[in-house]
N, CA, C and O atoms as a GROMACS GRO file, in nm:
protein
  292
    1UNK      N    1   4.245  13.115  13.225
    1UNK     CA    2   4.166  13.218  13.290
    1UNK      C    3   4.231  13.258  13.421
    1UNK      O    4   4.298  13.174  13.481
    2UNK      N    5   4.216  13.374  13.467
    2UNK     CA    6   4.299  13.414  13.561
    2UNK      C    7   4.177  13.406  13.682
    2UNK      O    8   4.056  13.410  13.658
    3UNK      N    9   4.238  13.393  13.815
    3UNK     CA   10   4.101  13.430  13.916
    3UNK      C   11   3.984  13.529  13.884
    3UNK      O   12   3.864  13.508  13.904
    4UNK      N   13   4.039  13.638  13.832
    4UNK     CA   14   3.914  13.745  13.833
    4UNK      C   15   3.814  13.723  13.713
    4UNK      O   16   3.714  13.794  13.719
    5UNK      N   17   3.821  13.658  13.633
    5UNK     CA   18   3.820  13.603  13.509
    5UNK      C   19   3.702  13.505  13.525
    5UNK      O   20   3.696  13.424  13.433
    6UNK      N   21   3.609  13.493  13.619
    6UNK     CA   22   3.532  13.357  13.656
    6UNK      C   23   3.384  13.349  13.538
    6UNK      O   24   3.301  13.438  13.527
    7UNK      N   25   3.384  13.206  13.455
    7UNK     CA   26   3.272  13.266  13.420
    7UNK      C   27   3.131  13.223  13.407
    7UNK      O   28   3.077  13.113  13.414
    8UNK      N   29   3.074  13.376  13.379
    8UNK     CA   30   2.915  13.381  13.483
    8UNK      C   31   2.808  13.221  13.462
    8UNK      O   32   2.825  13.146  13.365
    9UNK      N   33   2.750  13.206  13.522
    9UNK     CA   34   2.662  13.068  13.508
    9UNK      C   35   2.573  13.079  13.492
    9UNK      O   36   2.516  13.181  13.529
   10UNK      N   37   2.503  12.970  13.420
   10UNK     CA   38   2.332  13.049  13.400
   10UNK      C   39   2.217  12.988  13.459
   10UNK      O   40   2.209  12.866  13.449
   11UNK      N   41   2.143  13.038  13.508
   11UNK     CA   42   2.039  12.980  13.632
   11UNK      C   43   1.966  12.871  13.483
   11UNK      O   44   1.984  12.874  13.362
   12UNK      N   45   1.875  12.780  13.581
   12UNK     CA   46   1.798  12.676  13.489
   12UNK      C   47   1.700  12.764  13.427
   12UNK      O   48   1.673  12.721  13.315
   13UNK      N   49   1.628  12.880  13.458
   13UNK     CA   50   1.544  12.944  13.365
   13UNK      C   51   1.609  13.002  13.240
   13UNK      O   52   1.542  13.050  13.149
   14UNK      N   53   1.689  12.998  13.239
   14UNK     CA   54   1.797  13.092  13.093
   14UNK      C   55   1.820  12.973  13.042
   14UNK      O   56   1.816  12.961  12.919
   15UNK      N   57   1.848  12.862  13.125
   15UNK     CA   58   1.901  12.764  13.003
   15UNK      C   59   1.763  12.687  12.910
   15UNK      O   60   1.770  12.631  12.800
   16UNK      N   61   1.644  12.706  12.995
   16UNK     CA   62   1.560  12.648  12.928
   16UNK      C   63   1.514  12.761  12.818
   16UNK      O   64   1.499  12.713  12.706
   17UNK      N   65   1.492  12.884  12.828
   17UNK     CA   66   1.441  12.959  12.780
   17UNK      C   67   1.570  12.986  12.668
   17UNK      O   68   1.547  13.060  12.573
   18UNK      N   69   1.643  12.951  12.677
   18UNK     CA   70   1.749  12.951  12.549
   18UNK      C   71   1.738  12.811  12.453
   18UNK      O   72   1.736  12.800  12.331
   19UNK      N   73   1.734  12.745  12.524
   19UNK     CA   74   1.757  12.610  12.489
   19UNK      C   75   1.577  12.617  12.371
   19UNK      O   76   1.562  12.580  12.254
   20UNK      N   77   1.511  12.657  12.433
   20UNK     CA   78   1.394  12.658  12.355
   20UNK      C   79   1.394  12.777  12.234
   20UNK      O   80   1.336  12.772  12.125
   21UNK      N   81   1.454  12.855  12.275
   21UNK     CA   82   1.467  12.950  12.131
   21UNK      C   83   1.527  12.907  11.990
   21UNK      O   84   1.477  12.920  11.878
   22UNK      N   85   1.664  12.848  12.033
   22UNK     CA   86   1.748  12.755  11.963
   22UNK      C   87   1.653  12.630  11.885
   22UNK      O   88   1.680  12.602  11.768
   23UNK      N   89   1.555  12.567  11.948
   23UNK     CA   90   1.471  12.476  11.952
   23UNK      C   91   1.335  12.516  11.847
   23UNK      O   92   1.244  12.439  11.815
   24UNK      N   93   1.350  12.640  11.812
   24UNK     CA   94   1.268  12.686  11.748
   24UNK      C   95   1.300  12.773  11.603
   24UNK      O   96   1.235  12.790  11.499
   25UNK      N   97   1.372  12.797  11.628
   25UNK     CA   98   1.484  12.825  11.541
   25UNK      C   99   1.540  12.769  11.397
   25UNK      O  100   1.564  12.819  11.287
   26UNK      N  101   1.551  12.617  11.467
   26UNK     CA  102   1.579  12.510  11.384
   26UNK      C  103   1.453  12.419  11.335
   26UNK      O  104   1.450  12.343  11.239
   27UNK      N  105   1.336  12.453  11.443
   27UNK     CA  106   1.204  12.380  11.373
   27UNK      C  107   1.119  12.434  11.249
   27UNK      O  108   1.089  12.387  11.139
   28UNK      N  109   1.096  12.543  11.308
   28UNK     CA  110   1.006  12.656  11.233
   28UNK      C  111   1.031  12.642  11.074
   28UNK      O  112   0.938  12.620  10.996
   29UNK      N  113   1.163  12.658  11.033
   29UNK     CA  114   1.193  12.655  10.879
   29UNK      C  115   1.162  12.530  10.858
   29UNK      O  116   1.155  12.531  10.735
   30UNK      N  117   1.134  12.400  10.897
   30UNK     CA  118   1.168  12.278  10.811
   30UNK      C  119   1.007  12.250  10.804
   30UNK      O  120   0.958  12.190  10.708
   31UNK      N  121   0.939  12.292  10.901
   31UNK     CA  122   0.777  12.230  10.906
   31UNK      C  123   0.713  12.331  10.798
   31UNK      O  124   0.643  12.302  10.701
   32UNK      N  125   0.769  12.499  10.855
   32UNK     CA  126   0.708  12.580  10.705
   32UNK      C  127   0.715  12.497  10.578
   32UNK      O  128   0.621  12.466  10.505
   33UNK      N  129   0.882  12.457  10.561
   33UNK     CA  130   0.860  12.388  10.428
   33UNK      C  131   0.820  12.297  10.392
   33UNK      O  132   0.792  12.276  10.274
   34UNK      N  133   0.806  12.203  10.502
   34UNK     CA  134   0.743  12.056  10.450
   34UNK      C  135   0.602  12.115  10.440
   34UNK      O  136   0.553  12.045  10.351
   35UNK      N  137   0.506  12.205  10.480
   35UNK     CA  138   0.358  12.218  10.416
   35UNK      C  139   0.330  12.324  10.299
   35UNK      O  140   0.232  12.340  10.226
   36UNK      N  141   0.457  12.390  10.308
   36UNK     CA  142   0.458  12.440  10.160
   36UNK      C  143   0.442  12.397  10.026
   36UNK      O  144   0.378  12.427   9.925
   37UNK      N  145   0.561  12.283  10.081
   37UNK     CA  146   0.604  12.214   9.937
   37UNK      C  147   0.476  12.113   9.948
   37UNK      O  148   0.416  12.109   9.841
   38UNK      N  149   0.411  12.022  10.062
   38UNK     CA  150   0.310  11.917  10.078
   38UNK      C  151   0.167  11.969  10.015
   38UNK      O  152   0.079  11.896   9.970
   39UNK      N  153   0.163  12.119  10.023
   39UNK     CA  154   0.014  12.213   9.993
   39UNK      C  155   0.082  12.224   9.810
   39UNK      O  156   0.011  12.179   9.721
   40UNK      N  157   0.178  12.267   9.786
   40UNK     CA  158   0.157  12.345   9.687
   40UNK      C  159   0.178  12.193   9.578
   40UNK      O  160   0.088  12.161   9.500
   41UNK      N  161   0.292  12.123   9.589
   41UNK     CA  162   0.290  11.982   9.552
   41UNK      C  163   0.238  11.849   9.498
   41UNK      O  164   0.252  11.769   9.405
   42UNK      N  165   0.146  11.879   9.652
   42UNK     CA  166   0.051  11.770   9.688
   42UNK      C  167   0.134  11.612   9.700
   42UNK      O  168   0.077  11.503   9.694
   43UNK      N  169   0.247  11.631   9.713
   43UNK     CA  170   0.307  11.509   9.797
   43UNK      C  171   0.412  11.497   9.873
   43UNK      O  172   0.518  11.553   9.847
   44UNK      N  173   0.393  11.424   9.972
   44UNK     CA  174   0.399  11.400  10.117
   44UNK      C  175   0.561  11.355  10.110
   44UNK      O  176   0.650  11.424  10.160
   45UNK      N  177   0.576  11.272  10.064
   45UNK     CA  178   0.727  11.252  10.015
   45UNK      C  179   0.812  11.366  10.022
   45UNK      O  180   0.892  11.401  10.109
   46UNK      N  181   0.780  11.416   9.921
   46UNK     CA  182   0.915  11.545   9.873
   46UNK      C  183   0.865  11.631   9.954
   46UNK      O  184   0.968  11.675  10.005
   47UNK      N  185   0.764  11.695  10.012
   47UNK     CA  186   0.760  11.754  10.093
   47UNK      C  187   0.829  11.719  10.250
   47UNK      O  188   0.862  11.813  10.323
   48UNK      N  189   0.845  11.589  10.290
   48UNK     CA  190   0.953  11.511  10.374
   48UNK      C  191   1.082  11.586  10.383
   48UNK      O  192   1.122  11.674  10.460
   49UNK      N  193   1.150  11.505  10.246
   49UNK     CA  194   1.278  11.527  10.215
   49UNK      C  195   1.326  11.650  10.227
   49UNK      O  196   1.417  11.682  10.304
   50UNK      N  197   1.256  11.739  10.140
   50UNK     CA  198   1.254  11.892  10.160
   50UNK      C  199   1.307  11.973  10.305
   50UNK      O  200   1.407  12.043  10.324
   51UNK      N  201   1.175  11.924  10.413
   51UNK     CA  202   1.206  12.000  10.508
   51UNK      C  203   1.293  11.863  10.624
   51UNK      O  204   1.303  11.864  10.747
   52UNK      N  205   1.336  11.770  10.536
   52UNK     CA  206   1.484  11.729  10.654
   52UNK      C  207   1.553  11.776  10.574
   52UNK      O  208   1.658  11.748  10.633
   53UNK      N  209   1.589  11.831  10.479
   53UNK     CA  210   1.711  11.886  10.441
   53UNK      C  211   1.690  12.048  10.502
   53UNK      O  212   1.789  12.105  10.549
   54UNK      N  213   1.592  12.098  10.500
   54UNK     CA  214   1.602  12.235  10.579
   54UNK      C  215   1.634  12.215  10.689
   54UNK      O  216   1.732  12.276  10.734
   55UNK      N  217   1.556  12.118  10.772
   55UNK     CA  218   1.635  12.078  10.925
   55UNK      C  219   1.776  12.149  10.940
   55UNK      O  220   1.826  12.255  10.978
   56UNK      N  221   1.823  11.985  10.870
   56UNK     CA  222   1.962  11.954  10.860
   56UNK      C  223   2.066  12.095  10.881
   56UNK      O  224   2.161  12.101  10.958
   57UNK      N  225   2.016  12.212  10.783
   57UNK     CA  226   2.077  12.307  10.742
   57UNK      C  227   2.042  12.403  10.890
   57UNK      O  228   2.133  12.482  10.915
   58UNK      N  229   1.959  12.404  10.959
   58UNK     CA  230   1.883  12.518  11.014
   58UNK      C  231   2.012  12.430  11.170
   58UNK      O  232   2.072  12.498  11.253
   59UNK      N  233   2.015  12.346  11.167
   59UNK     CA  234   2.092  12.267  11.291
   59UNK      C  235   2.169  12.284  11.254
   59UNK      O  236   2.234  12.315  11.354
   60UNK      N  237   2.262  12.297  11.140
   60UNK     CA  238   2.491  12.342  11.099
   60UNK      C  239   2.482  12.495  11.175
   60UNK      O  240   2.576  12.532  11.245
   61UNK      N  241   2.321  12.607  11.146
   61UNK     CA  242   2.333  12.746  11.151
   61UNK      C  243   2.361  12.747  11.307
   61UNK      O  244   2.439  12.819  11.370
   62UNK      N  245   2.253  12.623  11.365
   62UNK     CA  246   2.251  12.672  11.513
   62UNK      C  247   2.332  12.706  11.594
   62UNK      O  248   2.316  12.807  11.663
   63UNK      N  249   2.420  12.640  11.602
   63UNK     CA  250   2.528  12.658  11.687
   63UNK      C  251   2.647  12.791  11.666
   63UNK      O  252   2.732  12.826  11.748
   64UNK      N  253   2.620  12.845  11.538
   64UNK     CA  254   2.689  12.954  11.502
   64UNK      C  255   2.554  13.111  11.585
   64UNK      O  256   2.589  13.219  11.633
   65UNK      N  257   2.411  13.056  11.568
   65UNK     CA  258   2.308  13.142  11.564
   65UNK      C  259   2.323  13.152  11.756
   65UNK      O  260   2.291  13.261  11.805
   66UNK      N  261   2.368  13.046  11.848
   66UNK     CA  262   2.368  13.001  11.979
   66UNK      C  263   2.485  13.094  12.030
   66UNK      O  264   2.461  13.163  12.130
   67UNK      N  265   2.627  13.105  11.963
   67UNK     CA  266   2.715  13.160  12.004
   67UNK      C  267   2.708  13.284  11.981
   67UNK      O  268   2.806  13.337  12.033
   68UNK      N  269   2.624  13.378  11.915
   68UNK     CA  270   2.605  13.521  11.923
   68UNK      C  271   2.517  13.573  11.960
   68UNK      O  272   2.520  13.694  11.978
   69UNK      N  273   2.368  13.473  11.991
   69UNK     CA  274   2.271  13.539  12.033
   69UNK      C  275   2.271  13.540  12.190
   69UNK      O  276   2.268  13.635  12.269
   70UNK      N  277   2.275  13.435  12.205
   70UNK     CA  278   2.259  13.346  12.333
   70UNK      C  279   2.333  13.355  12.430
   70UNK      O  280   2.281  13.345  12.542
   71UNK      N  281   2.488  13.378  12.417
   71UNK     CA  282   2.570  13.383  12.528
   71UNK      C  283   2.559  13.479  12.607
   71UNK      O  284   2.521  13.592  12.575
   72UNK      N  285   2.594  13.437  12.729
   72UNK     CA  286   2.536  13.560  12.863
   72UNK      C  287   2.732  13.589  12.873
   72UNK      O  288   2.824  13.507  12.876
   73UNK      N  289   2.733  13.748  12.874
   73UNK     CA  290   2.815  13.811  12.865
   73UNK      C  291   2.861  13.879  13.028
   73UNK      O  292   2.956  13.956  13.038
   0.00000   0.00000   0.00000
């Protein structure tokens, strides 16, 4: 990076208010599905498994979903 090149920082309200979007992001899909599958199912188990594997998946997206939404330009 050259001197003029400095880059910008983000006050603690952006980082929380990002940090929580991200945070929601990755929750929202796995709890939808664990009471989807737990309601429509009726067990608690596979409805588990279900939404840690949505987790899982919704946390690989994040960090791709973090670097285009999120970055302060």
């Amino acid at each position: 990076m050259s001197e003029d090149e400095k880059p910008v920082k983000l006050t603690k309200k952006e980082i929380i208010l990002r940090g929580s979007i991200i945070a929601l992001i990755t929750t929202i899909p796995s709890l939808v599905i664990f009471v989807l599958v737990w309601f429509f199912l009726d067990d608690v188990m596979v409805g588990a498994i279900s939404g840690a594997i949505a987790h899982f998946v919704a946390m690989g997206f994040s960090l791709k979903i973090s670097k285009k939404l999120l970055v302060k330009k």
